[in-house]
C-alpha positions as CSV (number, residue, x, y, z in Angstrom):
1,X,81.3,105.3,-79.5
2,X,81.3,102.3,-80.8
3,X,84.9,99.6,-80.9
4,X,85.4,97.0,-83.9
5,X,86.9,93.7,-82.7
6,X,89.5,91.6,-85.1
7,X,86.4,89.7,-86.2
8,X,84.6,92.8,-87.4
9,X,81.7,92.8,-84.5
10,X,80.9,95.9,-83.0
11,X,80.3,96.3,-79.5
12,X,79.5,99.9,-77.4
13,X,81.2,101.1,-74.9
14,X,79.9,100.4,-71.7
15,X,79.7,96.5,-73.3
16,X,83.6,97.2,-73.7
17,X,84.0,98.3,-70.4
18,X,82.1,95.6,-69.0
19,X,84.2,92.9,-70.4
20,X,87.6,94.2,-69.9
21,X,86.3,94.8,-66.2
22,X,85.1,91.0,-66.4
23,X,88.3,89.7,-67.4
24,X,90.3,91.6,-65.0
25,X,88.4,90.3,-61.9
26,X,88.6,86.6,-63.8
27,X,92.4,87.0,-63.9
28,X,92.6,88.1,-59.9
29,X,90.0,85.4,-59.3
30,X,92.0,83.0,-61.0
31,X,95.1,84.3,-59.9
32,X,93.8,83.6,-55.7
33,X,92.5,80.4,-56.5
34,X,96.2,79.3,-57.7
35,X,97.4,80.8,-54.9
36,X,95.1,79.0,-52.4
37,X,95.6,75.6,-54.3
38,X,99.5,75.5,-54.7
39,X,99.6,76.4,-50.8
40,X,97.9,73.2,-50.2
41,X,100.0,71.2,-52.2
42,X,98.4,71.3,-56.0
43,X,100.0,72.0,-58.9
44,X,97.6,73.6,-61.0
45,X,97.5,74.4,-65.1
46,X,95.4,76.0,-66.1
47,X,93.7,75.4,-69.7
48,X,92.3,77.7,-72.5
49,X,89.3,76.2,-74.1
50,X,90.5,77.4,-77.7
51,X,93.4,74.5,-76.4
52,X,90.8,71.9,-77.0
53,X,90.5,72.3,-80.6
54,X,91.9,69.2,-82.7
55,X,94.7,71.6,-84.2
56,X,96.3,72.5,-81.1
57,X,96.0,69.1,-79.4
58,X,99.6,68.1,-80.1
59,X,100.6,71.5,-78.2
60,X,97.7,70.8,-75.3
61,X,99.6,67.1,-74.8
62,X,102.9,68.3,-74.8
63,X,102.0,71.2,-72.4
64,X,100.5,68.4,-70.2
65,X,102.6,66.3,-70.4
66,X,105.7,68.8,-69.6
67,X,103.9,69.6,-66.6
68,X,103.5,66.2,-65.3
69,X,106.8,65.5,-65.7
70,X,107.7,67.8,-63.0
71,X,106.5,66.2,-60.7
């Protein structure tokens, strides 16, 4: 069986079930790593690199700088 993404691309699947697999053991991974970091004293914000693109750059500096002044 085969799964259309938004962008048209198909994909089969195991390929499917591979990646939402992935990206659930990259959210608990992530998920620990906050927890570890803010025991120890970090704040930590985390980033999505679609965020770096120069159209959302005026949200990305707001969002930092919201979180730095929370300090």
């Amino acid at each position: 069986m085969q799964q259309r993404s938004p962008k048209g691309a198909t994909c089969g699947m195991q390929e499917q079930q591979f990646w939402e697999a992935k990206i659930a053991r990259d959210r608990e991974r992530d998920r620990e790593v906050n927890r570890v970091l803010k025991k120890r004293g970090w704040r930590v914000l985390r980033i999505a690199e679609h965020f770096l693109r120069k159209k959302d750059r005026k949200r990305l500096i707001s969002r930092i700088e919201r979180a730095l002044s929370l300090q």
